[in-house]
FIGUMI-379687 format. One line per field, with one value per atom (N, C-alpha, C): residue number from 1; residue in one letter; chain; x, y, z. Coordinates in steps of 0.001 Angstrom, whole numbers, always signed. Each point is the difference from the previous one (the first is absolute). Layout:
BEGIN
pos	(NUM, ...);
code	(a, ...);
unit	(A, ...);
px	(X, ...);
py	(Y, ...);
pz	(Z, ...);
// end
This chain:
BEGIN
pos	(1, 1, 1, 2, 2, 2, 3, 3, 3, 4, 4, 4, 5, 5, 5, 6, 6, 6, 7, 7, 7, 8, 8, 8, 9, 9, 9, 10, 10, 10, 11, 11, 11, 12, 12, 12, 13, 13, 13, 14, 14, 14, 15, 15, 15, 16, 16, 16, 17, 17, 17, 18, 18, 18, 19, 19, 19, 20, 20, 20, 21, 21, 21, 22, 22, 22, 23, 23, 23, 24, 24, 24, 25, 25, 25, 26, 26, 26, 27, 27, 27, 28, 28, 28, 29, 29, 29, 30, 30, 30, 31, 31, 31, 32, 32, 32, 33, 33, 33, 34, 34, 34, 35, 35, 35, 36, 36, 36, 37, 37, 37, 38, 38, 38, 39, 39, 39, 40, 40, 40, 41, 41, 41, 42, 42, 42, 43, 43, 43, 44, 44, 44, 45, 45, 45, 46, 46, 46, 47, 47, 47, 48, 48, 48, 49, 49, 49, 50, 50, 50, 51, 51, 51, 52, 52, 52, 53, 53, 53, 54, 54, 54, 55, 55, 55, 56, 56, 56, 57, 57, 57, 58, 58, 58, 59, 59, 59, 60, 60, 60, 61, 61, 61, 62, 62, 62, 63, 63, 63, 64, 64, 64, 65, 65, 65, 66, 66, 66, 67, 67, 67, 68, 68, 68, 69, 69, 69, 70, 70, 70, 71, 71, 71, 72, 72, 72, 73, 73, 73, 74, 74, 74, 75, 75, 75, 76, 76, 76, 77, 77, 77, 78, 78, 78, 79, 79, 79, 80, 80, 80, 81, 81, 81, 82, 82, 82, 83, 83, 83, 84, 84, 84, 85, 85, 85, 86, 86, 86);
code	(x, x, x, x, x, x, x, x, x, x, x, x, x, x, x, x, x, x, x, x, x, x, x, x, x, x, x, x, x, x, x, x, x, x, x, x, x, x, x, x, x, x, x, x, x, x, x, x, x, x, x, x, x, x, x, x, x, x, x, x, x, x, x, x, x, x, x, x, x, x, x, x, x, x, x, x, x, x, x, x, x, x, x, x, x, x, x, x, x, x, x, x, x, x, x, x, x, x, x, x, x, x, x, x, x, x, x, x, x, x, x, x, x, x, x, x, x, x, x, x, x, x, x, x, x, x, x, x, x, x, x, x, x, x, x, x, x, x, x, x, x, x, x, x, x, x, x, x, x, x, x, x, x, x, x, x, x, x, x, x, x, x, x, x, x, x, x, x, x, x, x, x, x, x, x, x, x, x, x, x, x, x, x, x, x, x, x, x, x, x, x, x, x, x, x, x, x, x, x, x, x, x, x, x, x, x, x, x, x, x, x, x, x, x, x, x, x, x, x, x, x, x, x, x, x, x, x, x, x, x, x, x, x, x, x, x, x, x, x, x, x, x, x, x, x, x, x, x, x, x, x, x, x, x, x, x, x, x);
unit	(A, A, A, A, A, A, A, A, A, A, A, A, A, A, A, A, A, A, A, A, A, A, A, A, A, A, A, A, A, A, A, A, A, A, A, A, A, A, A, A, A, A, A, A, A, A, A, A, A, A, A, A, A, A, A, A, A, A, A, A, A, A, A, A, A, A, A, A, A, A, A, A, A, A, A, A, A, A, A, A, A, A, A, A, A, A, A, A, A, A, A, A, A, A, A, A, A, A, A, A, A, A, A, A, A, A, A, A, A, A, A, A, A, A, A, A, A, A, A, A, A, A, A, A, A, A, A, A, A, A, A, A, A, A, A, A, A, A, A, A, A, A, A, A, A, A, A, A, A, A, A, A, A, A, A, A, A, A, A, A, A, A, A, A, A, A, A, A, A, A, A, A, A, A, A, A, A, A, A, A, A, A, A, A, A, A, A, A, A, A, A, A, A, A, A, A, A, A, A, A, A, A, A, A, A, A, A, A, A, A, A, A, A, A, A, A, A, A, A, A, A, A, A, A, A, A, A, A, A, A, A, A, A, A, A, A, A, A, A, A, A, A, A, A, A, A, A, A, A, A, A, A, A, A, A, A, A, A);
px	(+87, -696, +985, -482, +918, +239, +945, -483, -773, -790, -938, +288, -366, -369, -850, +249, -855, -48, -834, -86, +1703, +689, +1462, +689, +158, +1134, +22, +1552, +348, +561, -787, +748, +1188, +1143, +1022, +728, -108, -155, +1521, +950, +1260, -294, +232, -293, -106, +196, -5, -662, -1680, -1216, +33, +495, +458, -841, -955, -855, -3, +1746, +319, -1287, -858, -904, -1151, -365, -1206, -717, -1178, -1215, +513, +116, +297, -261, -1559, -947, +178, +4, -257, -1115, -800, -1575, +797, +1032, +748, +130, +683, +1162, -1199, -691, -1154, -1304, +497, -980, +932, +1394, +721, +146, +301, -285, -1188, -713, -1454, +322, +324, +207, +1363, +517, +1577, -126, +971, -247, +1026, +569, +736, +363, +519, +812, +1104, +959, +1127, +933, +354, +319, +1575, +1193, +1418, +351, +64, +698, +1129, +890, +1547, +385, -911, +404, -417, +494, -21, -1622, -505, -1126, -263, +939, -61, -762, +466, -364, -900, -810, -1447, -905, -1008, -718, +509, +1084, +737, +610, -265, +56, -1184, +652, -1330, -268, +571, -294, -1508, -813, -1461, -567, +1024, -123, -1505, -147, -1032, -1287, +411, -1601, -260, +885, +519, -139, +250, -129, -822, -1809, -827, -47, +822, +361, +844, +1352, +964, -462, +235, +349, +1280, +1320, +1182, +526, +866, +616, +1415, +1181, +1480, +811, +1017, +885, +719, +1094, +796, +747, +1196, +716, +1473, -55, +1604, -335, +881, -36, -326, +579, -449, -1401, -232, -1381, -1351, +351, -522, -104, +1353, +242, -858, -69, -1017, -1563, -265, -1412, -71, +417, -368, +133, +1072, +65, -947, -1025, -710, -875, -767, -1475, -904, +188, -859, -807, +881, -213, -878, +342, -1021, -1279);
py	(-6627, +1219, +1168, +556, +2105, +663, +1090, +384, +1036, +384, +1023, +1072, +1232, +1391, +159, +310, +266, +1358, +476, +1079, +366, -1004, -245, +262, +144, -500, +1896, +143, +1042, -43, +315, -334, +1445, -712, +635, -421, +1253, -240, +875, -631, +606, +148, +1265, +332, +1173, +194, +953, +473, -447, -58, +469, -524, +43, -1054, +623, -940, -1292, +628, -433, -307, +1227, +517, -773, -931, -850, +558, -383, +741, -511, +957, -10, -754, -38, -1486, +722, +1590, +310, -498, -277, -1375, -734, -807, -1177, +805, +760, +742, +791, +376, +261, -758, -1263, -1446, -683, +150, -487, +711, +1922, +495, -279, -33, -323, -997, -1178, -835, -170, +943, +111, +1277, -248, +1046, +1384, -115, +867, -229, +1060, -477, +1131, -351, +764, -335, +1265, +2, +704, -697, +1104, -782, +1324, -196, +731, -298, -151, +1266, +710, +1038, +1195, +899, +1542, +26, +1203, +281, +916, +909, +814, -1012, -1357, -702, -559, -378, -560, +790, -946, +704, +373, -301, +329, -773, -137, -1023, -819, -1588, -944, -138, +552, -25, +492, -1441, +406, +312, +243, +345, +987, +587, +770, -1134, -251, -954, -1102, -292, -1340, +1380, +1052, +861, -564, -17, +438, -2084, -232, -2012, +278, +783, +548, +887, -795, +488, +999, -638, +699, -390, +1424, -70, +740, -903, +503, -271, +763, -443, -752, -910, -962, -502, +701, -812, +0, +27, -916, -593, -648, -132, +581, +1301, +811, +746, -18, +488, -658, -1591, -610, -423, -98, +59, +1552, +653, +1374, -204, -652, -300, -562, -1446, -1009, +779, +946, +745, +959, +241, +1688, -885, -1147, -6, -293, +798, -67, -1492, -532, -1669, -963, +492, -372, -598);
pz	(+31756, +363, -33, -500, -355, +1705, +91, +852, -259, +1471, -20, -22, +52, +687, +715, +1215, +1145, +901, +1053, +322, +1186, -233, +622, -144, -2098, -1228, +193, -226, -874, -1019, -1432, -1212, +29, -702, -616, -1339, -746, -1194, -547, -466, -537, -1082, -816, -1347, -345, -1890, -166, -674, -494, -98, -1775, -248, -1607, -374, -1034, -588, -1244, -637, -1282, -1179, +90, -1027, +316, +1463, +342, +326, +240, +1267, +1163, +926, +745, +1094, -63, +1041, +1166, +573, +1757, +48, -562, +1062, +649, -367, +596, +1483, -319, +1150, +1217, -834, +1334, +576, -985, +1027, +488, +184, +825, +798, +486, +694, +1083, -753, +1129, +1221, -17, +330, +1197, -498, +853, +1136, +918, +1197, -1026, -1015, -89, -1578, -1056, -859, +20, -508, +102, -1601, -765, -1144, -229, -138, +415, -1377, -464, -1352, -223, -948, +28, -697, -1118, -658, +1256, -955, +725, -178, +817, -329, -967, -209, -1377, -1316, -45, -1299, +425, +1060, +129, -941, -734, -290, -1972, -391, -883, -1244, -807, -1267, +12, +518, +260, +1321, +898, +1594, +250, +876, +7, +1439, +975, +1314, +361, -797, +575, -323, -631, -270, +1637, +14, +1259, +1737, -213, +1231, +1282, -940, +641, +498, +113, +567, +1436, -125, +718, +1066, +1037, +1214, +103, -271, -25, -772, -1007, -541, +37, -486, +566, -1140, -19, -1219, +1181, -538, +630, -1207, -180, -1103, +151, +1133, +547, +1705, +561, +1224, +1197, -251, +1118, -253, -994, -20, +499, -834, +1301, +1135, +614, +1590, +442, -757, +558, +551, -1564, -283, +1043, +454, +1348, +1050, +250, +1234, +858, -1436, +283, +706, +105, +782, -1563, -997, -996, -644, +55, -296, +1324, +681, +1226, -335);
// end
């Protein structure tokens, strides 16, 4: 048996939403949303480049609860710190 998602789970999703020229599939990402108390999306590039070449972040948005860049250590020691991930 898989595990679940439940109204408990907070998904967290590391990435940098680069499609490498696929469909993207946010249905996935917002029927797993449904299901979860939370999703949370910290991706590693700057935000200047979201959104930029094959990056499909905006499509995946309207799934995301929060979104953070995090692309060294302390950025994510931030992210966990603020409450946001909660």
């Amino acid at each position: 048996a898989g595990a679940r998602i439940h109204r408990n789970t907070v998904v967290l999703i590391l990435g940098d939403a680069r499609s490498n020229r696929r469909p993207p599939r946010a249905d996935l990402l917002v029927r797993m949303r449904r299901s979860a108390r939370k999703l949370v999306w910290l991706n590693p590039e700057s935000p200047a480049r979201w959104n930029t070449g094959d990056s499909v972040l905006a499509s995946y948005q309207r799934g995301i609860d929060v979104l953070l860049a995090a692309s060294n250590p302390q950025q994510l020691v931030r992210a966990l710190e603020s409450g946001l991930l909660r």
